[in-house]
ZADO-1210 file (C-alpha; in nm, 4 decimals, padded with zeros to 6 digits):
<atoms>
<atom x="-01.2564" y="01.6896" z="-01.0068" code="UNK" pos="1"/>
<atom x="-01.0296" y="01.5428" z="-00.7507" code="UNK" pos="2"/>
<atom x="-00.6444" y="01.5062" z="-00.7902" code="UNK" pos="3"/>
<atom x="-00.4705" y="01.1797" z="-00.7227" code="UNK" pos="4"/>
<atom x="-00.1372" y="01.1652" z="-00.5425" code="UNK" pos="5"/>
<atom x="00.1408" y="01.0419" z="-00.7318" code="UNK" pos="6"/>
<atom x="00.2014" y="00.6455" z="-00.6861" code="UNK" pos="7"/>
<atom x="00.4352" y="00.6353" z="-00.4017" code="UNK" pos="8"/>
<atom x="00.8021" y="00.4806" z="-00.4175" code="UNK" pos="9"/>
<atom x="00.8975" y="00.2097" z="-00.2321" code="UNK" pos="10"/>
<atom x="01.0831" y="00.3959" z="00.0328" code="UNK" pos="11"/>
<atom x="00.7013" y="00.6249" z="00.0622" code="UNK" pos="12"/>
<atom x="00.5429" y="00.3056" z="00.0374" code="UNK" pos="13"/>
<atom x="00.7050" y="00.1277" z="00.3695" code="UNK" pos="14"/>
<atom x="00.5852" y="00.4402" z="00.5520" code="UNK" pos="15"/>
<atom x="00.2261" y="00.4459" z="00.3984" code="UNK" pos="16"/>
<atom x="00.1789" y="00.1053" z="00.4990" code="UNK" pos="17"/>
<atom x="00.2831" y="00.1853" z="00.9052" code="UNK" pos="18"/>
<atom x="00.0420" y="00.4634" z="00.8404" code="UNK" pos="19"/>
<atom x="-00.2442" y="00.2465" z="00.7038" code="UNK" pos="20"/>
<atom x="-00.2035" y="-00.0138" z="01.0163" code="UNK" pos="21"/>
<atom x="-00.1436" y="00.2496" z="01.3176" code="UNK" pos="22"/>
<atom x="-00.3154" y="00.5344" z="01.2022" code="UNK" pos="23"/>
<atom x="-00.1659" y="00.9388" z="01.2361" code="UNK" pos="24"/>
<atom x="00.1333" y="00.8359" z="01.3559" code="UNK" pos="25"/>
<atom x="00.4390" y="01.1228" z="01.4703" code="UNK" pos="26"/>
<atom x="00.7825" y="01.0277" z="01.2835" code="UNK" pos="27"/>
<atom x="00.8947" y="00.8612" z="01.5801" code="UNK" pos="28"/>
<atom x="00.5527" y="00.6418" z="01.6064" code="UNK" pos="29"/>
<atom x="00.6465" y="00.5328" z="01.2376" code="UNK" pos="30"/>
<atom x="00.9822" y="00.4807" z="01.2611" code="UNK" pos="31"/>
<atom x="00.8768" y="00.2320" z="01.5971" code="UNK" pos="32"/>
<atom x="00.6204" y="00.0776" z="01.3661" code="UNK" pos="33"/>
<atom x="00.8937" y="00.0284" z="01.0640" code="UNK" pos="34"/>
<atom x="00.9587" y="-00.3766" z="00.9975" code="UNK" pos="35"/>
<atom x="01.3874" y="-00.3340" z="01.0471" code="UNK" pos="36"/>
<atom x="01.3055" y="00.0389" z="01.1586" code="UNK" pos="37"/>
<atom x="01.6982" y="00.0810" z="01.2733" code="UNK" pos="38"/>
<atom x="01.7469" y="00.0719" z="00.8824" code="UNK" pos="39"/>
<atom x="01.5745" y="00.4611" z="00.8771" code="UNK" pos="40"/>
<atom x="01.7228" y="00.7446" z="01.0539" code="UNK" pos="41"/>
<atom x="01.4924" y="00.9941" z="01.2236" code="UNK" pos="42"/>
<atom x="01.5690" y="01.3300" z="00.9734" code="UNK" pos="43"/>
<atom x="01.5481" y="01.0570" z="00.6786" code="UNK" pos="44"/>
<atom x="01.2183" y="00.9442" z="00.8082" code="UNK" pos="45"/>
<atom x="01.0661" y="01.2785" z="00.8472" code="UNK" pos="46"/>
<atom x="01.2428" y="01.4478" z="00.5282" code="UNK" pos="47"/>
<atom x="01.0487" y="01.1337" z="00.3160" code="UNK" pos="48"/>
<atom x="00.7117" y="01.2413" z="00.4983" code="UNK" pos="49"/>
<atom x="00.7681" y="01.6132" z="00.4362" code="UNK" pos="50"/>
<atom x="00.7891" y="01.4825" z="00.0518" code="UNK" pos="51"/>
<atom x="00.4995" y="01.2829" z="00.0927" code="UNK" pos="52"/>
<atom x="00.2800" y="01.5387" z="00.2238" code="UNK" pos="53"/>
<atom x="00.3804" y="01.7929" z="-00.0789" code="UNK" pos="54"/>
<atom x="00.3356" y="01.5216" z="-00.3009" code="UNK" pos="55"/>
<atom x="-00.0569" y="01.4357" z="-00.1241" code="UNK" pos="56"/>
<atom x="00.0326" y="01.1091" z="00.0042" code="UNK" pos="57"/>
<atom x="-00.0216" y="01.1750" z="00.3483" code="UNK" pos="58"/>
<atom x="-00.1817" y="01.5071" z="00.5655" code="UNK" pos="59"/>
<atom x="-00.0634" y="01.6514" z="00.8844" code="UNK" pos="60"/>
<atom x="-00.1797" y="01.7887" z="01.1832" code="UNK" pos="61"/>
<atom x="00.0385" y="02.0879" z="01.3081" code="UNK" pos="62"/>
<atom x="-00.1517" y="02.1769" z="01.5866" code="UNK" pos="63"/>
<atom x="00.1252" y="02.0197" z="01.8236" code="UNK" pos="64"/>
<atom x="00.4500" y="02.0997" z="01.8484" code="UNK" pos="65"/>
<atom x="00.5407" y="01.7334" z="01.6977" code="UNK" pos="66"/>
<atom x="00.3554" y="01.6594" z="01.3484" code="UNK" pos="67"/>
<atom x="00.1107" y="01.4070" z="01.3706" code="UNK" pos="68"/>
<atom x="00.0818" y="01.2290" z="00.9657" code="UNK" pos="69"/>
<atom x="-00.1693" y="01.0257" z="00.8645" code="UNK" pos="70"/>
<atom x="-00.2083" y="00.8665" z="00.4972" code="UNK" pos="71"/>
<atom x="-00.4296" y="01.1057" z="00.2447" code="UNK" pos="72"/>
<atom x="-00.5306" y="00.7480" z="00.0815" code="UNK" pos="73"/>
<atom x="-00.6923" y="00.4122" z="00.1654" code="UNK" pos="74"/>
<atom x="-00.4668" y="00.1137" z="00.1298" code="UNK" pos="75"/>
<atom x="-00.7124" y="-00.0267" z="-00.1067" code="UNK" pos="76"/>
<atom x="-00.7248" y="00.3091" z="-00.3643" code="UNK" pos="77"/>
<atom x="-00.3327" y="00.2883" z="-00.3684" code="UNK" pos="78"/>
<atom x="-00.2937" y="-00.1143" z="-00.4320" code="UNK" pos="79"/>
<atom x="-00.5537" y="-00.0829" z="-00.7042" code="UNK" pos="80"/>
<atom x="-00.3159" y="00.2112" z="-00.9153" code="UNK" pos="81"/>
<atom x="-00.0147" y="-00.0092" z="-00.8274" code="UNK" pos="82"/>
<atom x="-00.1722" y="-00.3222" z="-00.9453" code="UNK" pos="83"/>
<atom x="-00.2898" y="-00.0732" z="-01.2816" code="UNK" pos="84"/>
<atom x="00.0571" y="00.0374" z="-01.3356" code="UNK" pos="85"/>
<atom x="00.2217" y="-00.3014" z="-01.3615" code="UNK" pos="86"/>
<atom x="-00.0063" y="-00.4922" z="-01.5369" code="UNK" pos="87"/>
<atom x="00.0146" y="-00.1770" z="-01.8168" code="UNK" pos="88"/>
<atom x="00.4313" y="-00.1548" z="-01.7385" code="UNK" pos="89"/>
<atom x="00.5080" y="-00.5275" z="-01.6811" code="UNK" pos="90"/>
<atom x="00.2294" y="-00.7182" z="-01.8825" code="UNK" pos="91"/>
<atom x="00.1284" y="-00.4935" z="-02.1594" code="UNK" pos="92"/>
<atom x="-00.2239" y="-00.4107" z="-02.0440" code="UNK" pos="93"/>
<atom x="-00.3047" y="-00.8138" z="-02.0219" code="UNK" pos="94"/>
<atom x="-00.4788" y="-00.8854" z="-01.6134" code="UNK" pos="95"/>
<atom x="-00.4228" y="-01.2357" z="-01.7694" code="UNK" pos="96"/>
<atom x="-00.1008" y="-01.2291" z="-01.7744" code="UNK" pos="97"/>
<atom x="-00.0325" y="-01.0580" z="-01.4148" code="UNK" pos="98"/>
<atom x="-00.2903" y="-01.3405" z="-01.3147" code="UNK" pos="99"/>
<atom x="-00.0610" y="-01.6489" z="-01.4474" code="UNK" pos="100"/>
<atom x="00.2839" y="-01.4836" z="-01.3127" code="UNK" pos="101"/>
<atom x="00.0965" y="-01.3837" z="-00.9634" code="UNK" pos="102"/>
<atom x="-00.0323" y="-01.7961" z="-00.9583" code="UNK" pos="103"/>
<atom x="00.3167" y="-01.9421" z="-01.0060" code="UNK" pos="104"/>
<atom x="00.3547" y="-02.2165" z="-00.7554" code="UNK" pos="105"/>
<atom x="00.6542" y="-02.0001" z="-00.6928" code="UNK" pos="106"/>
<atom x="00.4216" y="-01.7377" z="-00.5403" code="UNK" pos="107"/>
<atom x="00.1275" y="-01.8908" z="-00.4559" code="UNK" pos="108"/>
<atom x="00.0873" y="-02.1802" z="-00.2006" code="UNK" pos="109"/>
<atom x="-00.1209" y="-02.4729" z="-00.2183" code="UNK" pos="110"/>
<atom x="-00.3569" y="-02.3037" z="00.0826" code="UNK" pos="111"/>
<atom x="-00.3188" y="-01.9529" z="-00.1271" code="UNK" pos="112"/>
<atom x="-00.4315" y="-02.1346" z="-00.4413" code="UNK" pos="113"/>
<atom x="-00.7138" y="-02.2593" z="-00.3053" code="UNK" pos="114"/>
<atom x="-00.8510" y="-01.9413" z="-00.1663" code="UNK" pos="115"/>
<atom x="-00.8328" y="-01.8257" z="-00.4758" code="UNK" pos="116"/>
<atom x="-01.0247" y="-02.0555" z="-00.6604" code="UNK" pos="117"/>
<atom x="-01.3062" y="-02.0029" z="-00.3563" code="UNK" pos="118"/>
<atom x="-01.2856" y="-01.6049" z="-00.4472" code="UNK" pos="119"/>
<atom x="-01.3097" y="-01.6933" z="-00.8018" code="UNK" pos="120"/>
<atom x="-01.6180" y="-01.9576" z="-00.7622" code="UNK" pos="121"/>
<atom x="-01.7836" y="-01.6205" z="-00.5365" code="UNK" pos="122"/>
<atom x="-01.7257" y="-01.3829" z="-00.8200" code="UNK" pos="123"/>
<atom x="-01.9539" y="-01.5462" z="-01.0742" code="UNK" pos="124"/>
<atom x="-02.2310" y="-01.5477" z="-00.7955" code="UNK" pos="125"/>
<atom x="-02.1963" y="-01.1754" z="-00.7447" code="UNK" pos="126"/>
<atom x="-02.1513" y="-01.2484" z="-00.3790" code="UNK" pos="127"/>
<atom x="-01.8117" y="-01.0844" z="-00.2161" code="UNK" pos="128"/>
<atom x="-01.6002" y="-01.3147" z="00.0472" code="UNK" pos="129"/>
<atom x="-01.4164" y="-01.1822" z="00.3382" code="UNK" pos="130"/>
<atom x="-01.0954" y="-01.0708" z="00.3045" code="UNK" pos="131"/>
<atom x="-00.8536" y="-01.2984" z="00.5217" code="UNK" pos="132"/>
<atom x="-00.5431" y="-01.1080" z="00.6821" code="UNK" pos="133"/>
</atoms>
């Protein structure tokens, strides 16, 4: 029986996702990597990965003198319990109801929209599109 990591918090999750893209990363490497990275402070960067790795978010290597972390999780694994936890927080349990709030033309664009409805034409033919970046 494997154990799942908790979900990560948002600070965790701005790290995991530097982690996901580069790869085992040193603090410095993610801190580089970080979208407004002058916002984190080294110690504050590597005290949150300390937490993360007791927590089983991310493993280390310690067979250099500087840490090398890499995420314990795929992107995917993580995005699925996230996506789980709000629709049962947020929606009551109802995907339908994430799905109508998610395809607000406040959140969705016309070219977003339409990808969707390609995905969702795909699904009934059991055949699985290619995720676009």
């Amino acid at each position: 029986m494997t154990h799942e990591p908790p979900l990560p918090t948002e600070g965790e999750l701005r790290l995991l996702r530097v982690l996901w893209q580069r790869g085992p990363s040193t603090v410095r490497e993610v801190l580089d990597a970080l979208p407004g990275g002058g916002d984190t402070g080294y110690t504050t960067a590597l005290k949150l990965l300390q937490i993360m790795h007791a927590k089983g978010l991310v493993i280390r290597d310690e067979t250099n003198r500087t840490h090398v972390y890499a995420a314990a999780v795929p992107p995917e694994s993580t995005q699925r319990r996230l996506v789980a936890d709000l629709v049962e927080r947020a929606f009551g349990g109802s995907a339908h109801q994430l799905v109508l709030q998610a395809l607000s033309p406040q959140l969705a664009s016309p070219a977003e929209l339409a990808q969707i409805r390609a995905l969702l034409d795909t699904l009934g033919t059991g055949d699985r599109p290619e995720e676009e970046g």
